[in-house]
C-alpha positions in Angstrom: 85.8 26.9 58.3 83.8 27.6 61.4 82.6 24.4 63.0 78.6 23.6 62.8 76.7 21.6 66.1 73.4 21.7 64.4 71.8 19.8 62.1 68.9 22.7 60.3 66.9 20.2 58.2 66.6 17.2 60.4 65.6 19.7 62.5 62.6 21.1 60.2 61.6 17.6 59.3 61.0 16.4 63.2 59.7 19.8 64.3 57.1 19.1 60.8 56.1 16.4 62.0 56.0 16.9 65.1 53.2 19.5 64.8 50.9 18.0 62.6 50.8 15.3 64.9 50.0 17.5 67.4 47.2 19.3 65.0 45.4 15.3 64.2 43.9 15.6 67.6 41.8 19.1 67.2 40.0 20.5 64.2 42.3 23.7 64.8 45.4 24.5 66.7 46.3 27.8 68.1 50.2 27.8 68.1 51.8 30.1 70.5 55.3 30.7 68.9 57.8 32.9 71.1 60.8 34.1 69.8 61.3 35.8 66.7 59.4 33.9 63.9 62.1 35.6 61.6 65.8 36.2 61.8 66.0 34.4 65.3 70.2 36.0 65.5 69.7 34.2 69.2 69.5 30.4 68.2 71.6 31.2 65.5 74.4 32.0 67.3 74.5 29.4 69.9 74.0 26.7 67.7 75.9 26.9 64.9 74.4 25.8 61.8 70.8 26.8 63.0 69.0 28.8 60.0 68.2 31.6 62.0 64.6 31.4 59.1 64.4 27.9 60.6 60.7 28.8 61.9 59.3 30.6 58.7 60.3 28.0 56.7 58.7 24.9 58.9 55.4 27.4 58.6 56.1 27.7 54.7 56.2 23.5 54.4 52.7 23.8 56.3 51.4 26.9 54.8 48.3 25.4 52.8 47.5 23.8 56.6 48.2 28.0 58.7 47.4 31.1 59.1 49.5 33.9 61.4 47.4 36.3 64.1 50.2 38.6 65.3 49.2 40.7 68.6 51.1 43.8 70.3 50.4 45.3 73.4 48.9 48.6 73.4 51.4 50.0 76.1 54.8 48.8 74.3 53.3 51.2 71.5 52.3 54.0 73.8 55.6 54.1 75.2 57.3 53.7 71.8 59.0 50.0 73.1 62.4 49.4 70.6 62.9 46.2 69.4 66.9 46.2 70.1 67.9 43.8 67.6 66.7 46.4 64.6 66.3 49.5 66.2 62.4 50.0 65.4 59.0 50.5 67.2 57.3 47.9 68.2 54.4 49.6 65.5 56.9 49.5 63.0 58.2 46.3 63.7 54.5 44.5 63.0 54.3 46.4 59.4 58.0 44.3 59.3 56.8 41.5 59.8 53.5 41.2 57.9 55.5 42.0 54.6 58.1 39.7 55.3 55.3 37.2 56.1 54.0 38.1 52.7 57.2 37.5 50.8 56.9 33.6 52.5 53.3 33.5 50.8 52.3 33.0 54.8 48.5 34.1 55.2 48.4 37.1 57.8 44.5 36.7 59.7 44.7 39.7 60.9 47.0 42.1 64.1 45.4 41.4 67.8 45.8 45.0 69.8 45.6 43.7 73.3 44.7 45.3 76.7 43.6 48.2 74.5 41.8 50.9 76.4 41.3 53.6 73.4 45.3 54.9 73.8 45.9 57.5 71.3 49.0 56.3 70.0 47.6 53.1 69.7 44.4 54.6 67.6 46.5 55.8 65.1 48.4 52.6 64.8 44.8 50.9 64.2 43.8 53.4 61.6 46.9 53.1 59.8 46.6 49.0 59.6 43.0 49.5 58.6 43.9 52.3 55.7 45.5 49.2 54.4 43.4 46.9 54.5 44.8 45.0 57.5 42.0 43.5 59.8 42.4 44.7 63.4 40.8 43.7 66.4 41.1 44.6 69.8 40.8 43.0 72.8 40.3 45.1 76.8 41.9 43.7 79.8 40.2 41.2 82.3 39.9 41.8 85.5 41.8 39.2 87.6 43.7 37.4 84.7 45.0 34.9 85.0 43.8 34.0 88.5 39.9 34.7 88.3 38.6 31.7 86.5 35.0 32.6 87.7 35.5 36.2 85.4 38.1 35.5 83.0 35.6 32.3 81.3 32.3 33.7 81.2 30.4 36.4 79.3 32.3 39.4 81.3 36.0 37.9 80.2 36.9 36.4 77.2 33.1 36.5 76.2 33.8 40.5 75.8 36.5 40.2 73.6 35.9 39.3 70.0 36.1 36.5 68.4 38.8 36.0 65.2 37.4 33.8 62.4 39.9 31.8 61.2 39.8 29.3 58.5 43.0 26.8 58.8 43.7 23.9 60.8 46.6 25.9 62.3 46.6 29.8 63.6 50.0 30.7 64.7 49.8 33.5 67.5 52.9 35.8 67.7 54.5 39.0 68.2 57.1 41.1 68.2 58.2 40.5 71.7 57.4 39.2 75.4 54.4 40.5 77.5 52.3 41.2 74.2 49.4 39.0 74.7 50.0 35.6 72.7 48.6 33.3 75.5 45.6 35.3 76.4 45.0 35.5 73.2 45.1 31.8 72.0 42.7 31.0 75.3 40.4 33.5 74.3 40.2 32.2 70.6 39.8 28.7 72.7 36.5 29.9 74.8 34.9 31.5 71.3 35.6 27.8 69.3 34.2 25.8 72.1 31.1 28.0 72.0 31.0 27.5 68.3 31.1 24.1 68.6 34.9 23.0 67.5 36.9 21.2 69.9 39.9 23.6 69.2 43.7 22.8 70.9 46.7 25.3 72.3 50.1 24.7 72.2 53.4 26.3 72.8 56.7 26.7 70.2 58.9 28.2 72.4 62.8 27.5 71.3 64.5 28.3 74.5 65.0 27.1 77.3 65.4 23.7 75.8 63.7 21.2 77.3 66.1 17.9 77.0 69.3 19.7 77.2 70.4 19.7 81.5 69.7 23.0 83.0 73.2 23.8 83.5 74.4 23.5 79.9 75.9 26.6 78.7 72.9 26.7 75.9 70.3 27.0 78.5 72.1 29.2 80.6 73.0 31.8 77.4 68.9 32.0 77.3 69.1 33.3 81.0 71.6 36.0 79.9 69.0 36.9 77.2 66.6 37.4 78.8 67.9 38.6 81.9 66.0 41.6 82.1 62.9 39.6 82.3 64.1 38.1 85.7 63.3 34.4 83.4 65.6 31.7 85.5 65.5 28.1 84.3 63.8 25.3 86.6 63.4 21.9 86.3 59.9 21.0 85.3 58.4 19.5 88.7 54.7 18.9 86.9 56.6 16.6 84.2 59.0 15.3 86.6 56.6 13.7 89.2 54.0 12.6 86.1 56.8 10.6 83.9 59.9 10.8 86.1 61.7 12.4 83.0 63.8 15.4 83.5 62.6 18.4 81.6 63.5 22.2 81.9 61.3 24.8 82.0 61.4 28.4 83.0 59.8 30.2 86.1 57.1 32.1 84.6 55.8 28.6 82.7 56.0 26.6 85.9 54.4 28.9 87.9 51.6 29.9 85.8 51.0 26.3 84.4 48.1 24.9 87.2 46.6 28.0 86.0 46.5 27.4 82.5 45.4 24.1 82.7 42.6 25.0 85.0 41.6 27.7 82.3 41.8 25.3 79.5 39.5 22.9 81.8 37.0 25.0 83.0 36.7 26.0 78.8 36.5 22.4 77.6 34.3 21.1 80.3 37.3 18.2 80.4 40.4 17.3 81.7 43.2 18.9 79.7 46.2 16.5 77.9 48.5 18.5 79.2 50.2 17.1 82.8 53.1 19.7 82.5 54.0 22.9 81.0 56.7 20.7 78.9 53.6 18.7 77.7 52.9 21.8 75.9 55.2 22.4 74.0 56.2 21.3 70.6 59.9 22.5 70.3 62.3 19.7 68.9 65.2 22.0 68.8 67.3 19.4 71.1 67.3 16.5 68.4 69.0 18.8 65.7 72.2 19.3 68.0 74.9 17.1 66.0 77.8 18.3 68.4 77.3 19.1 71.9 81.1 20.7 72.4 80.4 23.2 69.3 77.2 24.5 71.2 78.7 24.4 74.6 81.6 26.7 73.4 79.2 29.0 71.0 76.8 29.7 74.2 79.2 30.8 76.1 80.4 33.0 73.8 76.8 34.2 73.7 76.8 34.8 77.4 80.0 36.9 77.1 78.2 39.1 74.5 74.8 39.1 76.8 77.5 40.1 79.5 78.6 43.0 77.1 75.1 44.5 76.1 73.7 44.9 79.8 76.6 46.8 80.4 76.1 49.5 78.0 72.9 49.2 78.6 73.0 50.1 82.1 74.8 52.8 81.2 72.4 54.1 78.8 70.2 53.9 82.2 67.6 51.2 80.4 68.5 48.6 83.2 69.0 48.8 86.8 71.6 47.4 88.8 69.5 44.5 89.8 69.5 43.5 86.1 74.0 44.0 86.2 74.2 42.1 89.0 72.1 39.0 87.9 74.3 39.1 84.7 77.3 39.3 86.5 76.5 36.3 88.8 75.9 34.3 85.5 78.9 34.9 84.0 80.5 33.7 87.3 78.3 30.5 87.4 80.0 29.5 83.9 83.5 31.0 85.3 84.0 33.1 82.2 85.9 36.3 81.4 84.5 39.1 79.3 88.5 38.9 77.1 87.5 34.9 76.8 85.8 36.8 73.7 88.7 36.9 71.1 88.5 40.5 69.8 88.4 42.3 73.5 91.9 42.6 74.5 93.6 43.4 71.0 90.9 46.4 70.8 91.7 47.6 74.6 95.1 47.2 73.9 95.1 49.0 70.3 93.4 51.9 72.3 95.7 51.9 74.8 98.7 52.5 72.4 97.1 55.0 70.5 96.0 56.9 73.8 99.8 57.1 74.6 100.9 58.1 71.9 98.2 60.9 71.3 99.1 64.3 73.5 95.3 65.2 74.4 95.2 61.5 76.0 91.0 61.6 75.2 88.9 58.3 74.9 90.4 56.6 71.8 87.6 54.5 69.8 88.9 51.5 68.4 86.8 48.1 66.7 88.7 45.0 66.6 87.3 42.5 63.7 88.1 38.4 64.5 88.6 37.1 61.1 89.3 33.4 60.4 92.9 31.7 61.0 92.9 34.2 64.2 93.7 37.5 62.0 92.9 40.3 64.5 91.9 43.7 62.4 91.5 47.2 64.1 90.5 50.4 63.1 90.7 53.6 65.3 88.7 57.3 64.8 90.2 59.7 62.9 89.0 63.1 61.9 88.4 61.7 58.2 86.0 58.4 59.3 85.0 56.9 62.4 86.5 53.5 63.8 83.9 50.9 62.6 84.5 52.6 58.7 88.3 52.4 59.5 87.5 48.1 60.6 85.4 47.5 57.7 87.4 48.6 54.9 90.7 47.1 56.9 89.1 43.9 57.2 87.9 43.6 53.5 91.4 44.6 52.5 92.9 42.1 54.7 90.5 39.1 53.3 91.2 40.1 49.3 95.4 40.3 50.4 95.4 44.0 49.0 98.4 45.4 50.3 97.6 48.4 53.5 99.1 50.8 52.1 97.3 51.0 48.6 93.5 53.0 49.3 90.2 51.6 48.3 88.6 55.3 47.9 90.4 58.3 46.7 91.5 60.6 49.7 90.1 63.8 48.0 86.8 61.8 47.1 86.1 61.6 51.1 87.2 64.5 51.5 84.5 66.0 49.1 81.9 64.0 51.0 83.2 64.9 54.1 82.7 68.5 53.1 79.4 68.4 52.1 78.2 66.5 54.9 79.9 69.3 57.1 79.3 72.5 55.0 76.1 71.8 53.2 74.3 69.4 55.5 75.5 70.9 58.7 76.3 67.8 60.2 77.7 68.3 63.6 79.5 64.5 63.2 82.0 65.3 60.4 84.1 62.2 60.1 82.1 59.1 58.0 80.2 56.7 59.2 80.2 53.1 57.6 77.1 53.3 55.9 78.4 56.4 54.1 81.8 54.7 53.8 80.3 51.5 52.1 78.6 53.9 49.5 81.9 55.4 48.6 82.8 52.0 48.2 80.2 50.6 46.1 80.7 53.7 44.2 84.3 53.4 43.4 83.5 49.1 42.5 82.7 50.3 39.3 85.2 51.7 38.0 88.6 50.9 40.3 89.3 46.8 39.7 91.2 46.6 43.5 88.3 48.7 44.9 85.5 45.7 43.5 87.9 43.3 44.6 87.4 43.8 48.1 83.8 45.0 47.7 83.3 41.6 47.0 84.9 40.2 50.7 81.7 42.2 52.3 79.7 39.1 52.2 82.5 37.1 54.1 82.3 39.3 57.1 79.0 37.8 57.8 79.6 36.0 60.8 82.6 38.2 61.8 82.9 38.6 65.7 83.8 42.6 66.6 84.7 44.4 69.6 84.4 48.5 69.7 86.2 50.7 73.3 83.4 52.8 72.8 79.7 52.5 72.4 78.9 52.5 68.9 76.3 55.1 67.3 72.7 53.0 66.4 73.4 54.0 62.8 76.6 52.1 62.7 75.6 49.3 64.9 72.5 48.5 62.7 75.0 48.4 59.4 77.3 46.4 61.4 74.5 44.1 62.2 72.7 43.9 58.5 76.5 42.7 57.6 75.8 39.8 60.0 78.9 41.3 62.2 78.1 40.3 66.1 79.4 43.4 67.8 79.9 44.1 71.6 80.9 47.5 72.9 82.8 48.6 76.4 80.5 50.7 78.5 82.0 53.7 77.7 80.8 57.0 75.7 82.7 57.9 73.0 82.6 62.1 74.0 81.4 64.0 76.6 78.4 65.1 73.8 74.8 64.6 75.3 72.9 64.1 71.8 75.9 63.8 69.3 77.8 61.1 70.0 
């Protein structure tokens, strides 16, 4: 049984009450949350036991008390930003998240388009939010933000942007990713209150870094790796430090645009703000669920090792520069770790290798490694029937249900008939199956072959599963890999010389 570190509901319960104590002092709270409000894979990961729903659920406890304002940035949806983690728009990614938001019963105010300067992309976005019903407002850049307190609070900054009734005691502000807007957002919903006469407050639910863990713990460090690309480094929080001679860690962007905030908040409130540090405000209680420091220590540095993994490839996709590599390399040196001290790496080189040798073109052999429990190591390689992650997945379900190699889950002659129309009648230039097509055969062939449910049924127990592919992977078969709760990493290496069909 894999080993927890984190406690989720003594978590929920401080974090709970954490806020509404923090909501007693205002008649309304604007609640920045970073992160992902839903399906945070991150936190999940490096402490094990975190629900990775932790955060929708502490808003579903206080649901009758919030409502949710979610902004995007009208570049990430001009230049058609992904969100990695599902492989979707950024646009897409907000219609995402208001339904799930919906399925939680959570209220959704209304979507925030900000720095909007009439971009066509982002018009049709608008219209399309409106056609449902879906308040939108939109809010123009301000010249001199965040520096110009003089322009940014007055009639010609926040004054120009409109105003976002609201009704609850809480407003959580989020997004779909960094750089969208949340804070400028919650300051300008603070200038609007004050001039309607409610003394309204702003704080910060931001997970990672965490604030009472050292800034050298392997958990802190894994949020560097993640967001490495961001150039975030973790610092020790001087502001808290020097007011309460506590330790606290921060990151750069927080410290270093903190007196600014607080100057902000000031020069709205016409008072000295509460807030001495940027620690101060936050509201994240994430340290006080950690039940056992050696199981997070260990699962973080997995996490770097996979971090380690992803800028690689993605370097050589050409989405991150060198700059980005070598800031990722010099981390993984800091916590003097190998990318084989991930478990599946070296059996999957090693597989390749063999099969490399014994093959007579001697071309880039791709081969997945699955970690199952009790250190079973299960490969599967590309041949001209399926591709290597279809070849894993139905080796590892086999494996977990004890059916015997040698007897097949799905008729020969059945793929073979898919494969054919796949090539012949849908002209597919990528004839061998993919897992998604693989675990249709499969769901298929459940309902009528006993051995064939058997180990339909062992999909669910690959959640959790740690993988390792030679090869990049396709997004198609990363995504199912993903949705199976499989963490994957890939070597930096295309699987064919093919430009588009890979």
């Amino acid at each position: 049984m894999k080993k927890l570190g984190f406690d989720p509901q003594k978590y929920i319960e401080e974090q709970t009450k954490y806020i509404l104590e923090r909501v007693n002092n205002y008649d309304k709270l604007y609640l920045e949350f970073g992160g992902k409000l839903i399906g945070d894979k991150h936190a999940k990961r490096v402490l094990p036991g975190f629900d990775e729903d932790a955060k929708i659920k502490l808003l579903q406890k206080l649901k009758d008390k919030s409502e949710i304002i979610i902004c995007v940035y009208a570049g990430d949806i001009e230049r058609n930003k992904i969100r990695g983690d599902y492989g979707i728009t950024y646009d897409m990614d907000v219609f995402r998240l208001i339904d799930e938001l919906r399925e939680y019963e959570l209220e959704v105010n209304s979507v925030v388009i900000t720095r909007y300067h009439g971009q066509p992309s982002t018009k049709l976005f608008i219209n399309k939010l409106e056609k449902r019903d879906i308040k939108v407002y939109t809010h123009g850049s301000i010249e001199g933000y965040p520096s110009n307190l003089d322009v940014i609070v007055s009639e010609d900054g926040f004054g120009k942007n409109e105003f976002i009734p609201t009704t609850k005691p809480i407003v959580v502000v989020t997004a779909p990713g960094p750089g969208s807007g949340k804070l400028a957002t919650s300051l300008n919903q603070l200038y609007h209150e004050r001039r309607h006469g409610k003394v309204a407050g702003y704080s910060k639910f931001e997970t990672f870094p965490v604030w009472n863990v050292p800034i050298k713990h392997p958990l802190n460090i894994a949020y560097e790796a993640a967001t490495v690309d961001l150039k975030d480094v973790n610092m020790i929080d001087n502001f808290h430090y020097e007011k309460y001679n506590e330790i606290a860690v921060n990151y750069n962007r927080d410290i270093e645009t903190f007196p600014v905030i607080k100057r902000i908040i000031e020069k709205i409130t016409g008072k000295e703000s509460v807030f001495q540090s940027p620690t101060d405000m936050g509201v994240n209680r994430v340290g006080f669920g950690i039940t056992d420091d050696e199981v997070v220590q260990e699962a973080s540095k997995q996490e770097i090792i996979r971090r380690s993994f992803a800028i690689e490839t993605d370097f050589k996709k050409g989405l991150v520069d060198e700059e980005v590599l070598n800031r990722m390399k010099l981390i993984m040196e800091e916590v003097e770790l190998s990318q084989v001290d991930r478990v599946p790496v070296q059996p999957a080189r090693d597989y390749a290798e063999k099969v490399k040798n014994l093959s007579e073109t001697k071309d880039i052999q791709a081969v997945i490694a699955f970690e199952l429990g009790n250190d079973q190591i299960i490969t599967g390689r590309t041949t001209p029937l399926m591709d290597s992650c279809s070849a894993g997945v139905l080796n590892s379900i086999k494996a977990l249900a004890n059916i015997s190699d040698e007897i097949h889950l799905l008729s020969p002659m059945v793929l073979e008939t898919i494969q054919n129309m796949k090539k012949n009648d849908l002209h597919s230039k990528l004839p061998a199956l993919n897992v998604n097509e693989i675990l249709i055969a499969l769901a298929i062939s459940a309902v009528t072959n006993p051995t064939a449910q058997l180990a339909y049924n062992k999909l669910s127990e690959l959640n959790g599963v740690q993988a390792h592919s030679t090869v990049m992977l396709n997004r198609d078969d990363e995504q199912v890999l993903r949705k199976l709760g499989i963490d994957v990493t890939c070597d930096p290496i295309y699987p064919s010389e093919n430009l588009y069909y890979l």
